[in-house]
Biotite code that builds the C-alpha atoms (Angstrom):
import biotite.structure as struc

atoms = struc.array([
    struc.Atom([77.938, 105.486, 111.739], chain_id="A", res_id=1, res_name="UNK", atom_name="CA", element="C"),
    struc.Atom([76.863, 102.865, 109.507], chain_id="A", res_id=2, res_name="UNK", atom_name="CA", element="C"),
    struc.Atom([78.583, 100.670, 106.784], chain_id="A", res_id=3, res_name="UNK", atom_name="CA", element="C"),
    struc.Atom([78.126, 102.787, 103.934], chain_id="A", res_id=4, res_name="UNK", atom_name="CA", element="C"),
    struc.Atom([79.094, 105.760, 105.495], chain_id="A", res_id=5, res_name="UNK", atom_name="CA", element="C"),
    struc.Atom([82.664, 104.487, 106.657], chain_id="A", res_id=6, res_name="UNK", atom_name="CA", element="C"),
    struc.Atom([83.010, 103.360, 102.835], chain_id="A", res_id=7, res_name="UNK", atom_name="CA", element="C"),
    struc.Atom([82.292, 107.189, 101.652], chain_id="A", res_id=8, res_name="UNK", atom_name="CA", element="C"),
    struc.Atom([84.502, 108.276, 103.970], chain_id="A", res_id=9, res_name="UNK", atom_name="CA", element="C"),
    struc.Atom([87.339, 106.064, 103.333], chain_id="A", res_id=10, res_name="UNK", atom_name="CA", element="C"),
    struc.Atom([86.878, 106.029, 99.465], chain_id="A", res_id=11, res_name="UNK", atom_name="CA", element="C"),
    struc.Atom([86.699, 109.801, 99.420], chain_id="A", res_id=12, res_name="UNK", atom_name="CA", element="C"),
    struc.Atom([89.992, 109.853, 101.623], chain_id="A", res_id=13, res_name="UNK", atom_name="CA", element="C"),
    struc.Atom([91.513, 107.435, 98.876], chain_id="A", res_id=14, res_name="UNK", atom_name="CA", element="C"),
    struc.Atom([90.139, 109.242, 95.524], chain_id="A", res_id=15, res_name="UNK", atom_name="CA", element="C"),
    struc.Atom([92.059, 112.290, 97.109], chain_id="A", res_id=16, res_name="UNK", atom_name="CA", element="C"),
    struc.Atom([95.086, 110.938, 97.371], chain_id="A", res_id=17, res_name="UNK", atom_name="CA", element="C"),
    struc.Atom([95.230, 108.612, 94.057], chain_id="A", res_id=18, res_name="UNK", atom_name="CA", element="C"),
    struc.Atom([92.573, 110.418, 91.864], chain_id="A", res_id=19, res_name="UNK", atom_name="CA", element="C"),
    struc.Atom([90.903, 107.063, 91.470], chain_id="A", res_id=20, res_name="UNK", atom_name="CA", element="C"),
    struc.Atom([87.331, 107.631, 90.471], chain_id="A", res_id=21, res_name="UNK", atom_name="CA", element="C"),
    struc.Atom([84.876, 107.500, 93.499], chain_id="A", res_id=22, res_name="UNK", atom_name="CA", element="C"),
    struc.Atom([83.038, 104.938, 91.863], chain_id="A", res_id=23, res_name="UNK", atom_name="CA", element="C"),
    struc.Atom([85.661, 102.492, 91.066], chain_id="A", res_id=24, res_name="UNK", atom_name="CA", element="C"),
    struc.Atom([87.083, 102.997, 94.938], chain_id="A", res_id=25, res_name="UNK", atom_name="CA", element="C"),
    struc.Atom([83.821, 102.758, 96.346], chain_id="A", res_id=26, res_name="UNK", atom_name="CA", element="C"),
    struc.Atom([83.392, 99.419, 94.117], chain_id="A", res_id=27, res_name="UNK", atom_name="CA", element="C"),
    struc.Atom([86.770, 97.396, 94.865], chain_id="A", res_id=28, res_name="UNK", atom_name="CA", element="C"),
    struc.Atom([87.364, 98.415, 98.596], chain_id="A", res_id=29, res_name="UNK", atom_name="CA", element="C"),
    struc.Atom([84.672, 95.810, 99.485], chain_id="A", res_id=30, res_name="UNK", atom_name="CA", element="C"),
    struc.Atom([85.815, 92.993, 97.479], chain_id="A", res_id=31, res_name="UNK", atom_name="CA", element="C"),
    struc.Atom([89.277, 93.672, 98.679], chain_id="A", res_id=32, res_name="UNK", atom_name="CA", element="C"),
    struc.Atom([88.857, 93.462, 102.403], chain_id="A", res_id=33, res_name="UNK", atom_name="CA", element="C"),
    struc.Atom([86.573, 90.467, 101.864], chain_id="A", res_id=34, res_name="UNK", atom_name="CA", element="C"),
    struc.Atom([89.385, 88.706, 100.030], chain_id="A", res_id=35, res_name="UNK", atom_name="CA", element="C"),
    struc.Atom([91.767, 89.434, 103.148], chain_id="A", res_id=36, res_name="UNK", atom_name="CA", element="C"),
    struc.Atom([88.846, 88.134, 105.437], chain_id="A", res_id=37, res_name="UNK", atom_name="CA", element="C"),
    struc.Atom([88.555, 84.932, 103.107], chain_id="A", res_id=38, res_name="UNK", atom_name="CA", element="C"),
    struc.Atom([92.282, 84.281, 102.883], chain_id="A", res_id=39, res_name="UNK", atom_name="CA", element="C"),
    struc.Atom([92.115, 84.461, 106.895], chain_id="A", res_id=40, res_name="UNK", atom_name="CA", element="C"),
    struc.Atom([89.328, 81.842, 107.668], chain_id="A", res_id=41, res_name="UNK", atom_name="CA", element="C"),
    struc.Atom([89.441, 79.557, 104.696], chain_id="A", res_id=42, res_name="UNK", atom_name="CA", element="C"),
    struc.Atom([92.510, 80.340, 102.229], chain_id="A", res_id=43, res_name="UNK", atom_name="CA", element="C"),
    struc.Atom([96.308, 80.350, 103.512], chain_id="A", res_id=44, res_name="UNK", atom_name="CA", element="C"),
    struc.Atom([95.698, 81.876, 107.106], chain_id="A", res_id=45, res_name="UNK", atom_name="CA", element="C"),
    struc.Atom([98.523, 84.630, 105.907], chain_id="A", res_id=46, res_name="UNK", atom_name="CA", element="C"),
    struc.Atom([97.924, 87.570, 104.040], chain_id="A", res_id=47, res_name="UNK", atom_name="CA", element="C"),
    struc.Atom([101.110, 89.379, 104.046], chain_id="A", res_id=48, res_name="UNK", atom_name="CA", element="C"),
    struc.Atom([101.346, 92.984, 102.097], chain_id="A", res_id=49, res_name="UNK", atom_name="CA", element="C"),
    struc.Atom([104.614, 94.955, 101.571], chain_id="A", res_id=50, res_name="UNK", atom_name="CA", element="C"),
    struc.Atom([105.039, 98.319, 102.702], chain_id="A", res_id=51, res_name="UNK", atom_name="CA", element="C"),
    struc.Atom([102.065, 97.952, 105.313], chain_id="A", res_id=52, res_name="UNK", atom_name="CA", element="C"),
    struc.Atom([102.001, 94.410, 107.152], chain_id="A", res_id=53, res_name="UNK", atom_name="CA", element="C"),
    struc.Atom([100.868, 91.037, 107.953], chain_id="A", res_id=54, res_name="UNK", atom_name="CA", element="C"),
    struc.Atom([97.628, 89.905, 108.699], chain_id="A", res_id=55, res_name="UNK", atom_name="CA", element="C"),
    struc.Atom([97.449, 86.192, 110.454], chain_id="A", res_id=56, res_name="UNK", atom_name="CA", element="C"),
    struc.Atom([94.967, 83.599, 111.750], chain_id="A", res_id=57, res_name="UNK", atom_name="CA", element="C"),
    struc.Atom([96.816, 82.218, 114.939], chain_id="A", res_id=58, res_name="UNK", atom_name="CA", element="C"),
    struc.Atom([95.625, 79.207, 116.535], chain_id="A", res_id=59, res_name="UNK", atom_name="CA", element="C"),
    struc.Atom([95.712, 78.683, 120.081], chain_id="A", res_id=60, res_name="UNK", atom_name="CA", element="C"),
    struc.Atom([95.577, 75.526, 122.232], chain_id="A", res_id=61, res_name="UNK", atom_name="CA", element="C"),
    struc.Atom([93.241, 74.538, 125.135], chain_id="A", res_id=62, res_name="UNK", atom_name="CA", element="C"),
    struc.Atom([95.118, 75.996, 128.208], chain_id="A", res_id=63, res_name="UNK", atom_name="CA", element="C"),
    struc.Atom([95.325, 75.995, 131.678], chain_id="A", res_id=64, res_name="UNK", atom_name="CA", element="C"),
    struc.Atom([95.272, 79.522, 133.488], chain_id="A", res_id=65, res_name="UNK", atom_name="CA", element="C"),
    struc.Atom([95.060, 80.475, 137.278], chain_id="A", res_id=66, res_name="UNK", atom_name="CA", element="C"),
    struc.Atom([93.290, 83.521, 138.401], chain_id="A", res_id=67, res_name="UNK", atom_name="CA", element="C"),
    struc.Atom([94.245, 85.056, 141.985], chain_id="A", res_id=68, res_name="UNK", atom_name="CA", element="C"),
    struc.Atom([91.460, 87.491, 143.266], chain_id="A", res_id=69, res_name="UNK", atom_name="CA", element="C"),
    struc.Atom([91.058, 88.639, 146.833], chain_id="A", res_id=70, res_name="UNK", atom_name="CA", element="C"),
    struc.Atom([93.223, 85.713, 148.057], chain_id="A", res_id=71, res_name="UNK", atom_name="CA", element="C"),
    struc.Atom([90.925, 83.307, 145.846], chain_id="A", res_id=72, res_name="UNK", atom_name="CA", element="C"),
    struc.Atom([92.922, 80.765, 143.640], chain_id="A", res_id=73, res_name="UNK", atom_name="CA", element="C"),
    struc.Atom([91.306, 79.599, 140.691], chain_id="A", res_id=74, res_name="UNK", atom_name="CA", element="C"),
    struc.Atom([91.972, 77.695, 137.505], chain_id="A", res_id=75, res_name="UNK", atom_name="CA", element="C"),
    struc.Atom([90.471, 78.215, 134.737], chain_id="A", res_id=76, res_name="UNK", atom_name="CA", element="C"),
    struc.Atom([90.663, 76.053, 131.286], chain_id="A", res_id=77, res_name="UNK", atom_name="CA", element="C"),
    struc.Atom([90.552, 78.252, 128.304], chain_id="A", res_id=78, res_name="UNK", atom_name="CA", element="C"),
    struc.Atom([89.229, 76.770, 125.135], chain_id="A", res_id=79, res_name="UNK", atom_name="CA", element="C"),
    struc.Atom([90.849, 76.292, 121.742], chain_id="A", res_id=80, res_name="UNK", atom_name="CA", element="C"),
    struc.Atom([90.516, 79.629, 119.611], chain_id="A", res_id=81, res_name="UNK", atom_name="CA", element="C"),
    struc.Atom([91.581, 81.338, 116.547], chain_id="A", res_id=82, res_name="UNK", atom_name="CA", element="C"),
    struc.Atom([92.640, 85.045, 116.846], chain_id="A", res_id=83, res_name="UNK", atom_name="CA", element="C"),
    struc.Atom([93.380, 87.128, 113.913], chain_id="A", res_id=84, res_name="UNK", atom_name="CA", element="C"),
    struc.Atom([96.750, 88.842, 114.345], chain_id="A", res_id=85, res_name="UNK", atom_name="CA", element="C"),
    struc.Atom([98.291, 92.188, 112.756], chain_id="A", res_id=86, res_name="UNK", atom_name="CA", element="C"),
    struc.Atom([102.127, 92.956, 112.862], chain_id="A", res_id=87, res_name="UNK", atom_name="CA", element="C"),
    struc.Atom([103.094, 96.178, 110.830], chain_id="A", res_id=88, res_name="UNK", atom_name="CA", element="C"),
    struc.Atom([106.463, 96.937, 108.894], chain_id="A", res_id=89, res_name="UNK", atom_name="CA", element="C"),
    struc.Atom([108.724, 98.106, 110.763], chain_id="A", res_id=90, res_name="UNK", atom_name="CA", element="C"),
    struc.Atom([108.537, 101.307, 108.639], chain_id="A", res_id=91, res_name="UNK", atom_name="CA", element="C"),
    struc.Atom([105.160, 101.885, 109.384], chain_id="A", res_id=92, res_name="UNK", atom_name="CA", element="C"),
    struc.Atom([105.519, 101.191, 112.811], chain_id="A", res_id=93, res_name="UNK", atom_name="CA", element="C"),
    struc.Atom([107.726, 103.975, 112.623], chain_id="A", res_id=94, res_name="UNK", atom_name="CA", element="C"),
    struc.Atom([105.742, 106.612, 111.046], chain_id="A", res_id=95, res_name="UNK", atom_name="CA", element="C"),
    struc.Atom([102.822, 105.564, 113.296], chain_id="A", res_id=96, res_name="UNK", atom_name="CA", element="C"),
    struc.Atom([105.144, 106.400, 115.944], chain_id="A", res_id=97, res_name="UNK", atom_name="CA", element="C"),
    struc.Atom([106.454, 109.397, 114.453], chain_id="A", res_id=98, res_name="UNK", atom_name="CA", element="C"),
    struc.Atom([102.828, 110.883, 113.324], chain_id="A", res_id=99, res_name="UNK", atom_name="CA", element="C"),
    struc.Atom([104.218, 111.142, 109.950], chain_id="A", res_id=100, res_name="UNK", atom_name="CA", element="C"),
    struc.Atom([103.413, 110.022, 106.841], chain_id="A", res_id=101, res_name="UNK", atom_name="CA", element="C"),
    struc.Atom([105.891, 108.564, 104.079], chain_id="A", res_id=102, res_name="UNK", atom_name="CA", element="C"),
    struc.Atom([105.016, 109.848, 100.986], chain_id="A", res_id=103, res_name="UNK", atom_name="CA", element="C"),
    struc.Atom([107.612, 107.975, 98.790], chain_id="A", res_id=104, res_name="UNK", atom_name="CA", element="C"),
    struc.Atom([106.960, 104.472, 100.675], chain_id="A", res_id=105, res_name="UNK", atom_name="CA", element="C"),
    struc.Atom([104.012, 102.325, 98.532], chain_id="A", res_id=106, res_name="UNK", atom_name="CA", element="C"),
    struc.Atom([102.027, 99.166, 100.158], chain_id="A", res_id=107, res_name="UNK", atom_name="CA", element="C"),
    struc.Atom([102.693, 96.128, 97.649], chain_id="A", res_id=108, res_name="UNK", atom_name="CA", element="C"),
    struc.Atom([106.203, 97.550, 97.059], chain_id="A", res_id=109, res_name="UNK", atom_name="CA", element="C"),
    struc.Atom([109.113, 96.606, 98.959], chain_id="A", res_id=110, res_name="UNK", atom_name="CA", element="C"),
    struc.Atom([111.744, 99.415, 99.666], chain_id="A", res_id=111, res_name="UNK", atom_name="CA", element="C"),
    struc.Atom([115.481, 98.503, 99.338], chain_id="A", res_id=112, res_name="UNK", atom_name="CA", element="C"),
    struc.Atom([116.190, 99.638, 102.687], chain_id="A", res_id=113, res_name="UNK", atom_name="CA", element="C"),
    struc.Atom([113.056, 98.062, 104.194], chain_id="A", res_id=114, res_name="UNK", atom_name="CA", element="C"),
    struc.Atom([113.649, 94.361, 105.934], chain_id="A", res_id=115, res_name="UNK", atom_name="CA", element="C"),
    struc.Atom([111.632, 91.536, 105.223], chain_id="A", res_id=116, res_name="UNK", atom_name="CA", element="C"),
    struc.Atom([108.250, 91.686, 106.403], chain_id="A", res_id=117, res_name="UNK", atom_name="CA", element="C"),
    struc.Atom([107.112, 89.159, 109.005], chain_id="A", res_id=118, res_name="UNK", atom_name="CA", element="C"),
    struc.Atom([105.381, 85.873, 107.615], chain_id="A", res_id=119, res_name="UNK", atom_name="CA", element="C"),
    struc.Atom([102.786, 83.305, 109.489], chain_id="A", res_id=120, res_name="UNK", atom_name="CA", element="C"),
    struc.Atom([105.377, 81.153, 110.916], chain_id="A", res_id=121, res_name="UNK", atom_name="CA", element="C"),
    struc.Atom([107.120, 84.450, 113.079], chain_id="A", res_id=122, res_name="UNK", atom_name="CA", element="C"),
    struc.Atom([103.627, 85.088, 114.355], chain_id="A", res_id=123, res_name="UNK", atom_name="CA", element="C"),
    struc.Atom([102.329, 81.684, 115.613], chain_id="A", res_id=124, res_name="UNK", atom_name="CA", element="C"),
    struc.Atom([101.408, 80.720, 119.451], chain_id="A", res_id=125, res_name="UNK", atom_name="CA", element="C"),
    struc.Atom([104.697, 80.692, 121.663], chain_id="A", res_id=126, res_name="UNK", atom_name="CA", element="C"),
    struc.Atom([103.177, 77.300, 123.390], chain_id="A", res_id=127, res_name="UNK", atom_name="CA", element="C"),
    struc.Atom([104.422, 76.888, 127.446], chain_id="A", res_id=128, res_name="UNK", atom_name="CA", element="C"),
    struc.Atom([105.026, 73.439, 127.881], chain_id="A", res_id=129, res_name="UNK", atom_name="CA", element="C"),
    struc.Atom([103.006, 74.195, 131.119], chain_id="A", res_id=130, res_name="UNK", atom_name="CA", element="C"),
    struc.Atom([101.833, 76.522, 133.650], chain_id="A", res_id=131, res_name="UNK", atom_name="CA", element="C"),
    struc.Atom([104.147, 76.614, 136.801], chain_id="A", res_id=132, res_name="UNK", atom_name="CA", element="C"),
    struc.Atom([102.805, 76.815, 140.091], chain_id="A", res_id=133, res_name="UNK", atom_name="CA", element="C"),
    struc.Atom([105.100, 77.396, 143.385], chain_id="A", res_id=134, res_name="UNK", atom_name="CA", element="C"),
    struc.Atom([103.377, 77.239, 146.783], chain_id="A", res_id=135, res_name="UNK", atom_name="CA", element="C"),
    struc.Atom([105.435, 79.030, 148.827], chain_id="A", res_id=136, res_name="UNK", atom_name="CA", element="C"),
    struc.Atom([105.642, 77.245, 152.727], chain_id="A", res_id=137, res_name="UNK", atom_name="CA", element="C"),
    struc.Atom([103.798, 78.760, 155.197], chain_id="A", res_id=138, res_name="UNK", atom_name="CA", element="C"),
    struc.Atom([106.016, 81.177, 157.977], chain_id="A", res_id=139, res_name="UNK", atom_name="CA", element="C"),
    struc.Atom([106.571, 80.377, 161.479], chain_id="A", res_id=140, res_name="UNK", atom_name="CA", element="C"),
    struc.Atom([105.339, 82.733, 163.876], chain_id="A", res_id=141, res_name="UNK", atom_name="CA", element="C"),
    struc.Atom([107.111, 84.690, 165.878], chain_id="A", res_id=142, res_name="UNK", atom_name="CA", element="C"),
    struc.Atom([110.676, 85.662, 165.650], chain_id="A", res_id=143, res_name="UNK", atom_name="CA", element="C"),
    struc.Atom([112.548, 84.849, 162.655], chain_id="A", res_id=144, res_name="UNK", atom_name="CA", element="C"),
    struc.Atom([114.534, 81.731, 162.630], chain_id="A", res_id=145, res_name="UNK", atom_name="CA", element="C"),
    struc.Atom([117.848, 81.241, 160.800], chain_id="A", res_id=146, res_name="UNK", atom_name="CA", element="C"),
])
């Protein structure tokens, strides 16, 4: 499907719902994800939005990783990366989970009930200090010695 046809189909889903002209949907549903994907790579790396969830740039170190295939040990540095991150409300975790949409609950509106939603800082790279390696000593053959 290209572009413009997942815009039609996503405005037309919202001007049902809202009654938002097509035209005024169709013309702010760009400019609003490409403020989210600006805010992400060059504004505060944290975009969070009540009543839906957080979107986050997490940075990740240089790391060390072994790989174990067919009895083959290797080790592998990973390089330095950014990842983009989403953690839902717990709400709409909830109605994802449930298959059921909230009528009454509005993104960019907190409910009383609702906790606070996660920020940047909650979502960051739990750094090891380092990877842990155990060789295990070889066994002595034959019978087992105690």
């Amino acid at each position: 499907m290209e572009p413009r046809k997942y815009l039609e189909k996503f405005a037309a889903a919202v001007v049902k719902r809202s009654g938002i002209s097509r035209q005024t949907v169709e013309a702010v549903l760009p400019h609003v994800f490409d403020e989210i994907r600006y805010q992400l790579t060059e504004g505060c790396l944290c975009v969070p939005i009540d009543g839906f969830g957080t979107f986050a740039a997490i940075s990740y170190p240089e790391r060390q990783r072994l790989y174990t295939y067919k009895g083959k040990h290797e080790h592998h540095t990973l390089p330095a990366m950014t990842k983009v991150k989403f953690a839902p409300t717990k709400n709409m975790q909830r109605e994802v989970n449930a298959h059921q949409f909230d009528p009454t609950r509005r993104a960019f509106s907190r409910h009383p009930a609702d906790p606070p939603i996660r920020r940047r800082k909650n979502m960051l790279y739990n750094k090891r200090n380092q990877v842990h390696i155990v060789t295990l000593p070889d066994k002595p053959e034959g019978p087992d010695q105690d």
